[in-house]
N, C-alpha and C positions, 0 to 999 in steps of 0.2 A: 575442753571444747575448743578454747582458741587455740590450743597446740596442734589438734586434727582439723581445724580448720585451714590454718597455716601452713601445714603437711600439705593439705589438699590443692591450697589456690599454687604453692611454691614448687613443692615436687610432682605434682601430678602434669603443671605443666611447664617441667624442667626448665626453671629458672633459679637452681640452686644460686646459681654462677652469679647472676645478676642480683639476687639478694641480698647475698654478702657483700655484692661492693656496694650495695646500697642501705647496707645498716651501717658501713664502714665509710659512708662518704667520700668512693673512691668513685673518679670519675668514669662514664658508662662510654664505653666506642660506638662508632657509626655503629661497627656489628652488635652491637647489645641493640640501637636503634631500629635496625631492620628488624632483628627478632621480637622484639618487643611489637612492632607495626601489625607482624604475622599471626600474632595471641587474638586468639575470637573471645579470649576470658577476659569479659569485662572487669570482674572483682577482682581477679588478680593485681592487673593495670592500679584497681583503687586502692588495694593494699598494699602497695610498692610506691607510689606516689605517695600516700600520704603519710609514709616513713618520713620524705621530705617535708610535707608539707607541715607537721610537725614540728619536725627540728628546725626548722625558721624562722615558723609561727605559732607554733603551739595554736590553737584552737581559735586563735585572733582573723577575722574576718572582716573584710576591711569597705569600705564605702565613701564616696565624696559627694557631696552639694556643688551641684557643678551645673554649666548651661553651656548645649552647645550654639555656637552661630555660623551657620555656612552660607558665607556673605555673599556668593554665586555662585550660579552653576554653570555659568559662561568661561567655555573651556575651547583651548585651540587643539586639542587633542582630539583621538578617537580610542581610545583604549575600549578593545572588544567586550570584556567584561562590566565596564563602567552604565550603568543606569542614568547617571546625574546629570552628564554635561550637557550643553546643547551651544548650539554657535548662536550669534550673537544676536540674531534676527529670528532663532528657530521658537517654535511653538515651546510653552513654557519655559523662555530663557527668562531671568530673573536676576535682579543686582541689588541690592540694599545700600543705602546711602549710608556715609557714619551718620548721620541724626539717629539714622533706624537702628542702626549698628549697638549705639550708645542708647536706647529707649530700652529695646531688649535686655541688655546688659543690667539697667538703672533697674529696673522691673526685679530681675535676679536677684540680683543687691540683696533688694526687699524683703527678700525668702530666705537669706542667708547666705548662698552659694561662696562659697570661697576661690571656685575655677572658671573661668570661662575659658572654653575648647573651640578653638575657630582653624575654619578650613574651607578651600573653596576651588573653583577650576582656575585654571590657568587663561586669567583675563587677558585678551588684547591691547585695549586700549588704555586700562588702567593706571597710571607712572607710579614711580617708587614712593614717588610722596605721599601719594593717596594710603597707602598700607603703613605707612611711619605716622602719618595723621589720624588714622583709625586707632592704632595703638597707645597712642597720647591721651587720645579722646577716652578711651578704657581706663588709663592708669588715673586720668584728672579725676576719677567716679570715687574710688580707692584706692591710694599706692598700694594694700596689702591685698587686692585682686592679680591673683595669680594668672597670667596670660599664656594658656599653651596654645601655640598654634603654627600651620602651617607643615607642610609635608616639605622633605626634603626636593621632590620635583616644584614643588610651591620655591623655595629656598633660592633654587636653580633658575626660574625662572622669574623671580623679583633682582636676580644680578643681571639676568638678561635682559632688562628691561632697565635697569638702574645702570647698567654698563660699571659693573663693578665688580670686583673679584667677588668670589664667596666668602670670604670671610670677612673684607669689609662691609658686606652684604649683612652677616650676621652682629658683626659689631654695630650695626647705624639700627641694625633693630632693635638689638640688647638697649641700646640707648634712647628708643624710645620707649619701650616697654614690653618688649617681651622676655619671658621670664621660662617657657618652658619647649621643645619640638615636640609635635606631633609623632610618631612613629608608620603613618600611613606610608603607600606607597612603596614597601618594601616587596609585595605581593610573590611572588618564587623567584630566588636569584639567578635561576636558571639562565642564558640567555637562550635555552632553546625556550623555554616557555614565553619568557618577556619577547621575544619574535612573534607568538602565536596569539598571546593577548596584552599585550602591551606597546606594541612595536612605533616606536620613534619615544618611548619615554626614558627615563634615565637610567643605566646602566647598575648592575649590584654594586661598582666601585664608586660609582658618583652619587649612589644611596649612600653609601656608607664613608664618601671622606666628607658629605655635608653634615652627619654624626660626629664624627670624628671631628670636625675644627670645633662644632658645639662643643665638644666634651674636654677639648684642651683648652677652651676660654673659660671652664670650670660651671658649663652650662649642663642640663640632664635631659634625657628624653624615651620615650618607650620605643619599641619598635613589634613588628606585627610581620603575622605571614595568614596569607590569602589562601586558603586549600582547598580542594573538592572541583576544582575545573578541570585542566589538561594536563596537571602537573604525574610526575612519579611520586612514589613513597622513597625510591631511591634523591630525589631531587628534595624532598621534605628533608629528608635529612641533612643534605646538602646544605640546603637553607639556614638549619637548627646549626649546622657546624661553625657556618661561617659566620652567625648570629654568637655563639658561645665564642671563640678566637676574640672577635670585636669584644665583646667582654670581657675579656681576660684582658687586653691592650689598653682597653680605655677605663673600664669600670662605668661607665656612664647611663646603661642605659635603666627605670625604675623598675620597669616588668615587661613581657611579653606578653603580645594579645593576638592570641591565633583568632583568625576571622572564616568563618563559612562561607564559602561563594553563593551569594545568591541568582538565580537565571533571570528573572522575570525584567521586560522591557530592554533585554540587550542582543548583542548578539553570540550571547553562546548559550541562548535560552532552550537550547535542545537537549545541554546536561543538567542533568538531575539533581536537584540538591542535596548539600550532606545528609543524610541520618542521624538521627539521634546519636548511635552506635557511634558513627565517624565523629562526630563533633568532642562526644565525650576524652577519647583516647587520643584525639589532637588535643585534648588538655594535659591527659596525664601524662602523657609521653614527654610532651618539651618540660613538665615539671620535673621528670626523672633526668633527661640530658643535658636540660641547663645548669648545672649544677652551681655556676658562678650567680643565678640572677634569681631575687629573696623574694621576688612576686609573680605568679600568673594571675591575671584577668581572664575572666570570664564576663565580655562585654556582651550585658542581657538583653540589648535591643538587634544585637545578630541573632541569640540562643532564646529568645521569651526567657521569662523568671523564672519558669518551674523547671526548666534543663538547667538555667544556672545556679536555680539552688541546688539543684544533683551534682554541681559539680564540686561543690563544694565537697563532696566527698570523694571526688576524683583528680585531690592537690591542687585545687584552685584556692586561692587565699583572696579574691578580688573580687568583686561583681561591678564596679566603675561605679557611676553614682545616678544622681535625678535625672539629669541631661538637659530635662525640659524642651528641647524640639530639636529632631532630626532627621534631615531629609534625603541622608545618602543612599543608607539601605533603605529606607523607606521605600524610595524611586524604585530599588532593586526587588521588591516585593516581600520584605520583612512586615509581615503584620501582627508584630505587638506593638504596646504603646509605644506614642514619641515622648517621655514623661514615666518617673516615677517616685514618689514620697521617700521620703528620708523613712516615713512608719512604714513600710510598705518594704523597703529594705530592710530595713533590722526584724521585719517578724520573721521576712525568707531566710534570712541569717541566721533567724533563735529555733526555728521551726527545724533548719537542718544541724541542729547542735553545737553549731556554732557562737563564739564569742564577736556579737556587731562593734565594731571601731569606727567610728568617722576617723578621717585623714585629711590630710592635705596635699596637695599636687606632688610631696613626695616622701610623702610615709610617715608625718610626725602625727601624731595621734590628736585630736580635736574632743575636747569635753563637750557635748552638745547641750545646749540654756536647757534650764530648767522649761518643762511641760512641752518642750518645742512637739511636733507631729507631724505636719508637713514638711515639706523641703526649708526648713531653716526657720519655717512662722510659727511665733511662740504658741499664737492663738489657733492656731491647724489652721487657717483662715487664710490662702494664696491672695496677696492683692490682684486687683483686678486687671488684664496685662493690655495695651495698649492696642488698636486695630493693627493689623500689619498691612501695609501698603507696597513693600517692595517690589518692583517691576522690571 
């Protein structure tokens, strides 16, 4: 029955070609990438993905204790797809002090989390010290709190404001505490498309040498691509290509996290959101062409839970973790929770056949306490988390 099945999803829709190199671990060309884009066969897609997904993780599905904090939404940009930002005076602009920064943080703590994930717009008035004193403030909680944060246009424009190269830029953070880059901001490296929704933000080269100094000071970081707005599938690819090269040059980056554009509150609220359909096969696909990088994410507060447990059978090996409150896509009209249990994870995990792993911000496997159930609380019992006043 699995040999005529096999038959079916492979010859029927002639991907002999692509099969073998993908039992063989030979690397796939753009052209395998467009063909593969052009298959309506779903199951196909999941039977060829998860050849890989497999042979890198065997049946291990991975999860983290994590909290995000996006310290504002006060941004000097306009990016047309963006929901979050807002100038500095506009109706819900929003800044969090470090006391607030650090309360949130302390709170985590409490539940277990081992990551705190921070990101935010591109502040005015802010100086370089206030983001090196926010980061101290973190590490003084616990040195072993893992600190990813910041996008590479974040990166770019904390030297613009610090009047300092980029990589001293990165060394004065490294040295206050931070420990991991964010991968956002990648969105299509296109620059016809970063003209159309992006335009005055940073270039695919200045995304990628603010990586790149990361990865030669022996730093790690994810990276991401934006899909379902204005871009091509020809340009997808493009993306995945020049995303796989950077991997191959540096090695640096933990996984890739394809993201769904979401419309609501911006201005490119006239396209349509992904599909089910689209969302799935923008997983399996950079699973089958990245062939350098040993994780996809399937980040569950773009996809709801129940797409990403599906994905897990579509070469996803990630579902990211609790997160505990986020307000990006939220803004952009993603309505599943900001928030989700460690238990709540491992049943979507056991449920879709999967082996549940806690990790760490970069793949080393976490034994979780005995009886734990919530996000890291032994007694399933979240303490109680402080008012949030941010303004």
């Amino acid at each position: 029955m699995l040999t005529r099945l096999k038959r079916r999803l492979i010859e029927g829709n002639r991907l002999s070609d692509i099969h073998e190199k993908v039992e063989n671990a030979v690397r796939l060309s753009d052209e395998d990438a467009l063909r593969l884009y052009e298959l309506r066969d779903l199951n196909a897609l999941a039977f060829l993905a998860n050849i890989v997904r497999a042979r890198k993780n065997g049946d291990k599905a991975f999860y983290i204790l994590n909290r995000h904090i996006n310290y504002s939404n006060i941004c000097i940009l306009s990016c047309q797809f963006c929901s979050f930002a807002c100038r500095k005076k506009g109706d819900g602009a929003y800044e969090f002090t470090i006391e607030e920064i650090v309360g949130k943080a302390s709170h985590a703590l409490r539940l277990g989390i081992t990551e705190i994930h921070i990101v935010g717009g591109l502040h005015p008035t802010l100086k370089f010290e206030h983001y090196e004193q926010m980061l101290r403030a973190l590490k003084n909680l616990n040195p072993l709190l893992h600190i990813k944060a910041f996008t590479a246009i974040e990166i770019l424009h904390l030297a613009w404001i610090g009047r300092l190269k980029v990589g001293e830029t990165l060394e004065r953070l490294r040295a206050a505490g931070l420990d991991s880059l964010t991968g956002g901001g990648a969105e299509i490296f296109s620059p016809r498309v970063r003209t159309l929704v992006c335009r005055g933000k940073e270039t695919a080269e200045e995304w990628l040498d603010v990586h790149r100094l990361w990865h030669r000071m022996g730093g790690r970081s994810t990276c991401t691509m934006l899909y379902g707005h204005v871009e091509t599938i020809a340009e997808r690819v493009d993306h995945l290509r020049m995303l796989r090269a950077f991997q191959d040059e540096t090695g640096g980056f933990t996984a890739f996290v394809p993201l769904p554009f979401h419309p609501s509150n911006n201005r490119l609220s006239h396209i349509p959101e992904p599909t089910g359909f689209e969302n799935l096969r923008n997983l399996a696909i950079p699973r089958l062409y990245l062939d350098n990088f040993d994780h996809i994410k399937c980040y569950w507060v773009n996809h709801g839970l129940k797409l990403a447990q599906v994905s897990l059978g579509y070469g996803v090996d990630d579902l990211d973790g609790t997160v505990l409150e986020e307000r990006i896509y939220h803004t952009a009209g993603a309505k599943t929770p900001q928030e989700q249990t460690a238990a709540d994870l491992v049943r979507a995990i056991r449920e879709a056949g999967r082996i549940p792993v806690q990790r760490d911000s970069l793949y080393r496997e976490i034994q979780p306490p005995h009886g734990w159930i919530a996000a890291g609380c032994p007694d399933g019992q979240p303490a109680e988390e402080e008012t949030e006043t941010g303004g």
